[in-house]
N, C-alpha and C positions, 0 to 999 in steps of 0.2 A: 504494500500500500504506500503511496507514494501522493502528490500533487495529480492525481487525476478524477475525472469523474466518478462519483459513488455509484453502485449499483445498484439504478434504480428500476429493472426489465419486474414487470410482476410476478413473474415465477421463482423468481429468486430467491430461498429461504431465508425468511429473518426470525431473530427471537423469539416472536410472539408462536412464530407458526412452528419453531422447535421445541418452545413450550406446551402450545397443546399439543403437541404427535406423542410428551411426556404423558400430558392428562391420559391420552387413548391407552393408554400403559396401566391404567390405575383401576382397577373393577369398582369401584366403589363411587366414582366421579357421573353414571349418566343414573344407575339406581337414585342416587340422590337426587337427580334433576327430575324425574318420571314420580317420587316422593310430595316434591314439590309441586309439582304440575294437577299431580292428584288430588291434594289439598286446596287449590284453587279452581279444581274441578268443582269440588263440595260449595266452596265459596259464591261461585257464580249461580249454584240452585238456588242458596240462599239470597244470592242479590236481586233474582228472578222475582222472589218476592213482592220485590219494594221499588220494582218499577213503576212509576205513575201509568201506567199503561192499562186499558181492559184488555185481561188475556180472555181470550177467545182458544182454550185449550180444553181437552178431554180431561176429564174429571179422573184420576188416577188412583188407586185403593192402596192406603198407605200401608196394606197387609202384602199386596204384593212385590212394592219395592222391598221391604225387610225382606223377605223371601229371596226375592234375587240377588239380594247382597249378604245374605248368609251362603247362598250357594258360591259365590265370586269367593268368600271369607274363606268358607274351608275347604277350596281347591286349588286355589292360586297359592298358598303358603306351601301344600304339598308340589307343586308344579315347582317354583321356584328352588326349593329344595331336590327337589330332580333334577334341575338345572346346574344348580351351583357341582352337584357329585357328577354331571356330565361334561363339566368344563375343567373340571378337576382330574378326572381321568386323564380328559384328553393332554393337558398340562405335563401328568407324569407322564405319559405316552411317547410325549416331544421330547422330554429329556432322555428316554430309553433308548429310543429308535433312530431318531434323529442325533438333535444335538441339545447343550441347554442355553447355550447361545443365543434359540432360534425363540426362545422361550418368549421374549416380549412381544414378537410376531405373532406369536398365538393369541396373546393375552388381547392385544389389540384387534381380536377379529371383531369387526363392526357389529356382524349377526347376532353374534352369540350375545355380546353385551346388550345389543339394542331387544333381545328378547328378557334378558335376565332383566332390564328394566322397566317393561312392558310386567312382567309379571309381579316383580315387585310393587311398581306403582298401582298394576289393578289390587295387590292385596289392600294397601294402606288407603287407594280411594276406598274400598268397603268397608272397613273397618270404620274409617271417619264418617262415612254417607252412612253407615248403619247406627254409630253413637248418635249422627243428629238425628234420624228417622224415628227410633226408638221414643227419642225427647218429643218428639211432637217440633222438630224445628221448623221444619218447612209447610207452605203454605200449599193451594192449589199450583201456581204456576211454580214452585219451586220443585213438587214432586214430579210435575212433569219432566221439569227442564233435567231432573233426577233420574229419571226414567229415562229420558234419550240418551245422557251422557253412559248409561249403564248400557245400554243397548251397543253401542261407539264401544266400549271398554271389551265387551264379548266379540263383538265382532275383528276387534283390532286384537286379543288374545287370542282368536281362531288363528286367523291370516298369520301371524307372528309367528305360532308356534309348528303349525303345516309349515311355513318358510325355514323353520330353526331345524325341526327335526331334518330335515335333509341337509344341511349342515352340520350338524354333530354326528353326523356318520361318516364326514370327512376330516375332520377338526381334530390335530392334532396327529395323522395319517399322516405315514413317511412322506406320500408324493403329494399331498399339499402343502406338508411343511418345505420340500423342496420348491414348489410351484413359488407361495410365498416367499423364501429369501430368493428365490431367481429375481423375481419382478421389483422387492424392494432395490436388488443390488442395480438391477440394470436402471432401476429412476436415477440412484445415486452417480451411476457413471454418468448417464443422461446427464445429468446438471454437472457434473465437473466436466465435461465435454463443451456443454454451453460456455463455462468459468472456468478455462483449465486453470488461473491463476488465482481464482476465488472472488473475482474482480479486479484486481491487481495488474500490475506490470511482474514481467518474468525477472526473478534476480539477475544480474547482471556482474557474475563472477566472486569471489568470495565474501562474506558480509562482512561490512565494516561500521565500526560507530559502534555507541555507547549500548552495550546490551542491558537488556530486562528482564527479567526470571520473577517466572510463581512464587507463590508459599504454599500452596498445595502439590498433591502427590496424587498421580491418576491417571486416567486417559483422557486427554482433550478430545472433547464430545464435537465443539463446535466453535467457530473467530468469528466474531462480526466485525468483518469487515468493514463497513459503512463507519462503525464506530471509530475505527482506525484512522478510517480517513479524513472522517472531521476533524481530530486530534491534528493529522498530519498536517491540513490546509491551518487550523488553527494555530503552529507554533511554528509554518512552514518549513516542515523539515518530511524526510523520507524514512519509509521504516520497513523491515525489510524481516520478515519472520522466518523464523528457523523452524517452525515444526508447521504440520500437516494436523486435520483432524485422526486421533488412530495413534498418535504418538504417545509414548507415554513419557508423561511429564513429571520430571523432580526438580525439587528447588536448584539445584547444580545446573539444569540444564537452560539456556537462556531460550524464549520466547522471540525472541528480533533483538534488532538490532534500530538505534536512532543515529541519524545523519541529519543534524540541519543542514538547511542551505548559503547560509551564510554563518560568520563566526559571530557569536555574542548571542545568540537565537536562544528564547525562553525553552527549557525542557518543559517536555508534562509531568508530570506527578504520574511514577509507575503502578497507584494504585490504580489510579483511571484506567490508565491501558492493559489491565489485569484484568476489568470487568470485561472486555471484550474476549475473552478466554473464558469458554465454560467444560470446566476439569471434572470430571466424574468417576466412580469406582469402574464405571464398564462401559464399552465403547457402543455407539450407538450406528445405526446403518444408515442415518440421514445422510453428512459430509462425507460418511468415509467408505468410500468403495470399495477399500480392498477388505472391510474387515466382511463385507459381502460373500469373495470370492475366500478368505479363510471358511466362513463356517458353509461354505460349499465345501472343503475341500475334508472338514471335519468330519462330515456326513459322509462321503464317499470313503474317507481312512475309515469309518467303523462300521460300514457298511461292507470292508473287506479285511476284516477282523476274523481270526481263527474262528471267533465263539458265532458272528453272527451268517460270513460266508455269503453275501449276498451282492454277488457281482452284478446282478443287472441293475441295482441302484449306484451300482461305479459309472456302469455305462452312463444312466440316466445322469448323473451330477456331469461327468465330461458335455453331453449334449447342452446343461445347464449353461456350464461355462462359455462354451462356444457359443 
């Protein structure tokens, strides 16, 4: 990074966008949002209420919403529970067969989480639409408006779980655990193809100037760049990194290297230019494409292993790679 324009093309990962692909990491991040969603499902029957409005709605028997929402109540917690030992399986499955490398690709399967939250949020909307129901909370148009969102909640648990079940019969399966790090690895080449320098200019023979070093100990996950570069334009000087994402990083080892442009040029303060380095225990398949084509190569080593013997997943990883 140097005196040249930031990268600004829209595919370009930044921060924000390397922080959620963390959140998609996290089982516990969309249950909470469908939690949420569910509760303000409840909220809007009640607000149905106290609209100044004449509803002109079917009269609803408040025997039969309790009814339907004892049925959502004591199937959806068993469902959920199904779910959770069927992603769990599939989890140790990826570290046996596969790798366990591969392990946050799994975690992050859209499906699977988009169902486990669909079932979670249908238990906790029943639960709460049944403690109001019970109370006498809602009125005529409330139990309507009660009624349709309960109707929405079965029909969106059918569709969900016909879509999941044939997913978790693949989930966590050698050749889609294969299929998945193939495609993350090839997005990652994809963009260091676009960036072969990460935005940057190509060093230009051995680094020279005031080098910078961590206080962490890890593997750099990812550089924002951009960040670099405002520094760079702000105290006009040039700076010149020594590691790659994938590297592993100790305080001994420097991070770049600072060249102002002229003599007497303000330095930055190396903790700024420290936040632009995100150091982590385990290397991530965003920026770094070779750790890609390692946990392919990991998969095909134990794939031709004494105990397992399983040459045609050699072949399949070679086809991978090429």
């Amino acid at each position: 990074a140097g005196p040249i324009a930031p990268p600004t093309l829209p595919d370009m990962p930044n921060r924000l966008h390397f922080l959620l692909r963390r959140l998609r990491e996290r089982l516990w991040v969309k249950p909470l949002l469908a939690c949420i969603l569910s509760v303000f499902g409840v909220l809007l029957a009640y607000l149905a209420d106290h609209v100044p409005i004449d509803w002109k709605v079917p009269e609803i028997a408040q025997a039969s919403v309790i009814d339907l929402l004892k049925i959502i109540a004591s199937s959806m917690l068993g469902v959920a529970t199904f779910a959770v030992a069927s992603m769990v399986a599939a989890y140790v499955s990826t570290g046996q067969s596969a790798t366990a490398r591969a392990f946050p690709l799994v975690v992050a399967d859209d499906t699977s989480q988009n169902a486990l939250s669909i079932f979670v949020g249908a238990f906790i909307f029943s639960i709460v639409a049944l403690s109001a129901s019970t109370n006498d909370y809602f009125g005529k148009a409330g139990r309507f408006t009660l009624f349709v969102l309960i109707l929405l909640v079965l029909a969106t648990v059918v569709l969900v779980f016909v879509r999941w079940v044939d997913t978790i019969a693949r989930l966590g399966r050698l050749g889609a655990v294969m299929g998945t790090v193939e495609q993350v690895t090839s997005q990652a080449m994809a963009r260091r193809q676009r960036y072969p320098h990460l935005g940057g200019l190509a060093a230009d023979g051995p680094p020279i100037g005031q080098a910078f070093y961590a206080r962490d100990t890890g593997y750099l996950q990812r550089i924002d760049v951009a960040a670099l570069q405002r520094s760079a334009e702000e105290h006009r000087l040039q700076i010149t990194l020594a590691v790659l994402p994938g590297a592993q990083i100790v305080p001994s080892r420097p991070l770049g290297y600072l060249r102002p442009d002229h003599d007497g040029a303000a330095m930055p303060d190396d903790e700024d230019l420290r936040q632009a380095f995100i150091i982590g225990a385990n290397r991530h398949f965003d920026d770094d494409p070779r750790f890609g084509l390692v946990v392919l190569s990991e998969i095909g080593g134990r794939a031709l292993s004494k105990g397992i013997n399983d040459p045609g997943t050699g072949i399949g990883v070679l086809g991978a790679l090429q």
